[in-house]
C-alpha positions in Angstrom: 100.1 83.8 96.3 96.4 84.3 95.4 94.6 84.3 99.1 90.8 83.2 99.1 88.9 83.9 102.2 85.4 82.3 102.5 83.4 83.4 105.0 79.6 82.8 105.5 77.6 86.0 105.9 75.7 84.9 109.1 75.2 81.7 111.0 71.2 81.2 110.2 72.6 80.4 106.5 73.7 77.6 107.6 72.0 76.1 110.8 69.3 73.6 110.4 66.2 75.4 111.4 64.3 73.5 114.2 61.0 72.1 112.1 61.4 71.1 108.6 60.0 68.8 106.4 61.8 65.9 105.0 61.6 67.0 101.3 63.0 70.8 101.9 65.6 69.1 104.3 67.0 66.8 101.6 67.3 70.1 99.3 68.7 72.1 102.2 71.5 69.2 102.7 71.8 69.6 98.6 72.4 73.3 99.1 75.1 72.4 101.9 77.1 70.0 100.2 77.5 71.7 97.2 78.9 74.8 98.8 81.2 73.3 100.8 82.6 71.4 97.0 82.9 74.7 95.9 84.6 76.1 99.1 87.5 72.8 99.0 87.6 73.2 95.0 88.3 77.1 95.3 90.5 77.0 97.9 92.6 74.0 96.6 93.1 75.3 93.5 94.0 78.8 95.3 96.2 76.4 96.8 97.8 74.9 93.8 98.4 77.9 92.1 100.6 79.3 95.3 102.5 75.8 95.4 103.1 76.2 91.2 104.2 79.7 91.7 106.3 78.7 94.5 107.9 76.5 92.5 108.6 78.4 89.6 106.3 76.1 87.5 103.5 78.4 86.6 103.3 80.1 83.0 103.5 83.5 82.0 100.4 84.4 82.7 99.5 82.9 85.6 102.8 84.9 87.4 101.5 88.3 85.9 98.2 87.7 88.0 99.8 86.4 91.1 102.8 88.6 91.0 101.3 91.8 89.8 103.4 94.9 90.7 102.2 97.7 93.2 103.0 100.8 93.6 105.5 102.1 96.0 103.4 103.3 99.3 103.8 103.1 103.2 100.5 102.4 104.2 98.9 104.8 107.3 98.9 102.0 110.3 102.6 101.3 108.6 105.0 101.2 111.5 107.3 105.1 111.1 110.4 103.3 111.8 110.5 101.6 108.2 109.1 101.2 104.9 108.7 98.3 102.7 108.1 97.3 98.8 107.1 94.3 97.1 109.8 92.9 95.2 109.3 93.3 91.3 109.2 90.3 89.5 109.7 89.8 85.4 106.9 86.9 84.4 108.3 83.8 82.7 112.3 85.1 83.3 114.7 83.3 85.9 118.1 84.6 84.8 118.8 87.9 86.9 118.6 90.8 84.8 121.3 93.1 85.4 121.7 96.9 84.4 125.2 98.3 85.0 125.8 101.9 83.8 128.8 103.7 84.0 128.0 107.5 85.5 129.7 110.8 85.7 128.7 114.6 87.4 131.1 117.4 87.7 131.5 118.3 91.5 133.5 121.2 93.0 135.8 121.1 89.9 136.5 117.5 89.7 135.0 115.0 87.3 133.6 112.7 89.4 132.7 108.3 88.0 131.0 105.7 89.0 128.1 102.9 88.2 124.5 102.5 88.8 123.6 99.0 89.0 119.3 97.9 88.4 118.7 94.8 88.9 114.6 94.3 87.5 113.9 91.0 89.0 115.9 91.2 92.8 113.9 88.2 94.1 116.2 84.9 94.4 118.9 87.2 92.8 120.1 89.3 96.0 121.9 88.2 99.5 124.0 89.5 102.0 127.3 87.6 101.8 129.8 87.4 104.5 133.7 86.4 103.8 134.6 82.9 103.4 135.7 82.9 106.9 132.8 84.2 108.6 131.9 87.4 110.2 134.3 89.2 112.3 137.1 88.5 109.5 137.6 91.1 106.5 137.9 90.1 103.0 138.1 92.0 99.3 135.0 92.3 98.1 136.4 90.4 94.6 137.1 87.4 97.0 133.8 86.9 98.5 132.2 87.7 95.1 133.9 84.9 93.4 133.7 82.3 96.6 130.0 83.3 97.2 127.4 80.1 95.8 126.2 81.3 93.1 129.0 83.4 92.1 128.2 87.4 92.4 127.7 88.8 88.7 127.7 92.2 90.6 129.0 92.8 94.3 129.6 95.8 96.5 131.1 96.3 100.1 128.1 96.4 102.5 128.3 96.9 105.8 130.5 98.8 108.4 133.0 97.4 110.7 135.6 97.9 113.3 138.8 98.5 111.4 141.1 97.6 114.1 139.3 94.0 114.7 137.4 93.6 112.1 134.2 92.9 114.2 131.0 93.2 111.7 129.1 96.8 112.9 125.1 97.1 113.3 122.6 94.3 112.2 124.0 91.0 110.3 121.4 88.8 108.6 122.6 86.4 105.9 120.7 83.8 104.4 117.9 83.4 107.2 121.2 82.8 109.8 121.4 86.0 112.5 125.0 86.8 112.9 124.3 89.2 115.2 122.0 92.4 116.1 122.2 95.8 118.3 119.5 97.5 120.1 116.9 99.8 118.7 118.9 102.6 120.7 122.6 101.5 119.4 121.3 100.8 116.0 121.5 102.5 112.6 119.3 102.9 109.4 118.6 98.7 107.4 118.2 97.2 104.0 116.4 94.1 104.7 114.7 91.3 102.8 111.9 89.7 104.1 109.1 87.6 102.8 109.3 88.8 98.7 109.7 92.5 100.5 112.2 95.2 100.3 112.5 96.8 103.6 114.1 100.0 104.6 114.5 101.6 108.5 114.5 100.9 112.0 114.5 97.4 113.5 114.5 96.1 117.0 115.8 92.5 117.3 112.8 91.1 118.1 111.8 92.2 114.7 115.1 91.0 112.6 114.4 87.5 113.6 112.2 86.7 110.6 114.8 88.6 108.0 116.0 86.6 104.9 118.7 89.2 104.6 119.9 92.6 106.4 122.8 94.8 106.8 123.1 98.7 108.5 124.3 101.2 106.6 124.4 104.6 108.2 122.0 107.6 107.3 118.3 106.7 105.3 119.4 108.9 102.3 116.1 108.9 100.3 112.7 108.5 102.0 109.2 108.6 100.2 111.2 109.3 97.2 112.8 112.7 98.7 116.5 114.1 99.8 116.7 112.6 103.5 119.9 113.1 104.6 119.4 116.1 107.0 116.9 114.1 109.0 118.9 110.8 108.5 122.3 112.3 109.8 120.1 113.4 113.1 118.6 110.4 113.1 122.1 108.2 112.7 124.3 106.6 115.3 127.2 108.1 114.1 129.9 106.9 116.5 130.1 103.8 114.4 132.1 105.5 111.8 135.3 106.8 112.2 135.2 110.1 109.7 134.1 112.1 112.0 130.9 114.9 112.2 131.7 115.6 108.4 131.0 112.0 107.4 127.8 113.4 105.7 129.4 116.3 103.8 133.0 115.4 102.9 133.2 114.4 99.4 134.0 110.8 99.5 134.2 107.6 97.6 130.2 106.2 98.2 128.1 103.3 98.2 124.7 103.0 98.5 121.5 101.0 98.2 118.0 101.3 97.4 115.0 100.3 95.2 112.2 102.2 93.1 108.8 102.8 92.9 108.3 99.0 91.0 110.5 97.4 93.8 113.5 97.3 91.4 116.7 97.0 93.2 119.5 100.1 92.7 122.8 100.4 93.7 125.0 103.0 93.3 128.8 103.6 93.8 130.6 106.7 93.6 134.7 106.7 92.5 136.2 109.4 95.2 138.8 109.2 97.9 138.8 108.3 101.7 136.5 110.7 103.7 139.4 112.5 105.7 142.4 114.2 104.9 143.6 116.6 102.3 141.8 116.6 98.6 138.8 115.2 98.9 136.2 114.4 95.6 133.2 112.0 95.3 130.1 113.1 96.5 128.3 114.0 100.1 125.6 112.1 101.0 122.9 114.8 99.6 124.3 114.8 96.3 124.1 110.5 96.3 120.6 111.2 97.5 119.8 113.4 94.5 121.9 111.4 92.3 119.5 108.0 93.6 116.2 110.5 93.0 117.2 111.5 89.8 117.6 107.7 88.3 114.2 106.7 90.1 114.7 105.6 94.3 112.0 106.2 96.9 114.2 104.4 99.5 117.7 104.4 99.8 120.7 104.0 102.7 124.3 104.9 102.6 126.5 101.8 103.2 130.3 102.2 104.2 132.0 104.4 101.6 135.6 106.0 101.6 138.6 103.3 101.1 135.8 100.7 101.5 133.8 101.5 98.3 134.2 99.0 95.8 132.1 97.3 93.3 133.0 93.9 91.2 131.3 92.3 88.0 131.8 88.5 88.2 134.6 88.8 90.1 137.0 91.7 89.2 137.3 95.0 90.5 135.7 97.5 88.1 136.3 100.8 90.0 139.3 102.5 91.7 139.1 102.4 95.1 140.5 104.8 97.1 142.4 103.3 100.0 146.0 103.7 100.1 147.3 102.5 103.4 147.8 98.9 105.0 146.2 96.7 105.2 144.5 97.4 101.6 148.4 99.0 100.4 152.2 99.2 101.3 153.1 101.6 103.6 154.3 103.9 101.0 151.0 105.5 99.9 152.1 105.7 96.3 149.5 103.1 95.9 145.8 102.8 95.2 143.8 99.7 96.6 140.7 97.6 97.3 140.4 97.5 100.8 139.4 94.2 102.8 135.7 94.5 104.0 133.2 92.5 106.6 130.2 92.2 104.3 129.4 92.2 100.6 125.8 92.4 98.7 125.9 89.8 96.4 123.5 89.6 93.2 123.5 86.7 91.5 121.5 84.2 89.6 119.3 81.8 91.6 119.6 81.0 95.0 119.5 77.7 95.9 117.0 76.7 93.4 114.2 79.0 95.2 112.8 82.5 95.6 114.7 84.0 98.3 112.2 85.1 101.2 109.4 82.7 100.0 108.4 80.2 101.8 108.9 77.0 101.4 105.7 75.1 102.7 102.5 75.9 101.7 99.8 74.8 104.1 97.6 73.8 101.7 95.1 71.4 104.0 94.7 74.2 106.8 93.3 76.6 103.7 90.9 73.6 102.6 89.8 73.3 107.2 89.4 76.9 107.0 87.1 76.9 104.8 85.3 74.1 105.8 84.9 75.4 108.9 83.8 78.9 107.7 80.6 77.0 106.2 80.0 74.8 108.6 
């Protein structure tokens, strides 16, 4: 939204001075009026334009002003703990423009596939989505892609969670609702949606309370647009997972999620096997990092990989996961299957009519007092 601040530049331009005559005080009154017209007509149209944009009823142009993209950049009073980007928008397009490539590195001998996903307008088009029967249950990630409203075009397993119970792990945020958070000390690296921005790090829960979306992931992967895993696996609670002290470097089946420079969303997932156990291939966490660096990231997690990766388009499974035992499979291991998950990010076409993360009231008559009362 275009902000206008009006501010006089010292109180004697606008008191009444103490002896006047008639003539200059009419004029002075002249003088007063019509800059406080101009203040409420400024400001109201300011206004107007943030309730059109909000709206979605602008035109072209008028979004490429109020929308214009920044670069990526923490600024220096920035809290450490996280980063954030402005969303990119694409002026006068609604639809969600998807990218889905199909992706291939040789590693350790093995030819290794997966798909990077860019999505170049994530606003509206992005949620946290949590199986049909709420949090604390598991679900395939084609299930809760198909029964999410809209329906997922592209959906990935998300967040971790206790295999035994099912019990969602780390932060939950999913459609403005808090499912639940951890402390600052328990917790583990976000993605988070907030207010038309990306964010990326360390939350407390007095801080998730105004998230649109948020799920943890475990280890910050790319920071600033470099190779952070070495720092991130210091940095990570890693008793969540249950791969042990190798989680970082086994080869393993991989999801992950981040955004550019523009504030274009990217997702990646990595075809692999489970991250224990005998004849491993995928990728570590430092070769998804360079793998997210290489097609543009600055900021980037890891979410829950191994027999959990999985990826859907529209609702059918379009890589091979790699779990092979129950509850995903038979007992016989002969078998190769998607595994039941807690959370799933969800893109999709519009959500609910609106931009998700805007807000939806616009208080235009405070603006028009406020700058009344900046002239008066």
């Amino acid at each position: 939204m275009v902000e206008v601040t009006l501010q006089a530049s010292s109180m004697s331009d606008v008191e009444m001075p103490l002896q006047t005559n008639p003539a200059k005080d009419t004029q002075g009154l002249w003088h007063r009026v019509t800059r406080i017209l101009i203040a409420v007509g400024v400001t109201a149209s300011a206004a107007c334009v943030g309730v059109l944009v909000h709206r979605g009823q602008t035109n072209r142009s008028t979004i490429a002003v109020t929308n214009a993209q920044r670069d990526y950049s923490v600024a220096s009073n920035a809290n450490s703990r996280w980063a954030e980007q402005p969303i990119a928008r694409v002026p006068g397009v609604n639809t969600a423009q998807l990218s889905v490539k199909m992706i291939g590195a040789e590693v350790d001998g093995n030819h290794v596939v997966g798909h990077l996903v860019k999505l170049a307008n994530p606003l509206g088009h992005v949620s946290l989505a949590l199986p049909p029967d709420g949090c604390g249950t598991r679900e395939l990630t084609t299930v809760t892609a198909s029964s999410h409203n809209p329906v997922c075009r592209i959906a990935i397993n998300a967040g971790y969670f206790n295999v035994h119970t099912g019990a969602c792990i780390g932060n939950v945020v999913s459609d403005g609702r808090i499912v639940q958070t951890v402390p600052l000390s328990q917790g583990n690296v976000n993605f988070g949606i907030k207010g038309g921005n990306f964010f990326i790090g360390y939350f407390t829960p007095e801080e998730i309370a105004s998230f649109d979306h948020m799920v943890s992931g475990v280890v910050w992967l790319v920071r600033n647009g470099k190779n952070y895993v070495e720092q991130g696996w210091k940095e990570a609670n890693i008793t969540v997972q249950t791969s042990g002290d190798k989680y970082a470097t086994n080869l393993a089946s991989r999801t992950a999620v981040g955004f550019d420079a523009a504030g274009r969303l990217m997702v990646v997932q990595v075809d692999g096997s489970i991250a224990i156990g005998h004849n491993k291939r995928g990728m570590n966490m430092k070769q998804v990092a360079d793998l997210l660096i290489q097609h543009g990231a600055v900021q980037a997690i890891n979410l829950d990989g191994g027999g959990s990766s999985a990826m859907a388009r529209n609702g059918v499974l379009i890589n091979y996961p790699s779990d092979n035992q129950p509850p995903s499979c038979d007992s016989s291991g002969l078998y190769q299957c998607e595994r039941p998950v807690s959370t799933v990010l969800c893109l999709h076409e519009g959500h609910k009519g609106s931009d998700m993360g805007s807000s939806s009231n616009t208080p235009v008559p405070s603006m028009v007092v406020g700058a009344l009362l900046a002239l008066l």
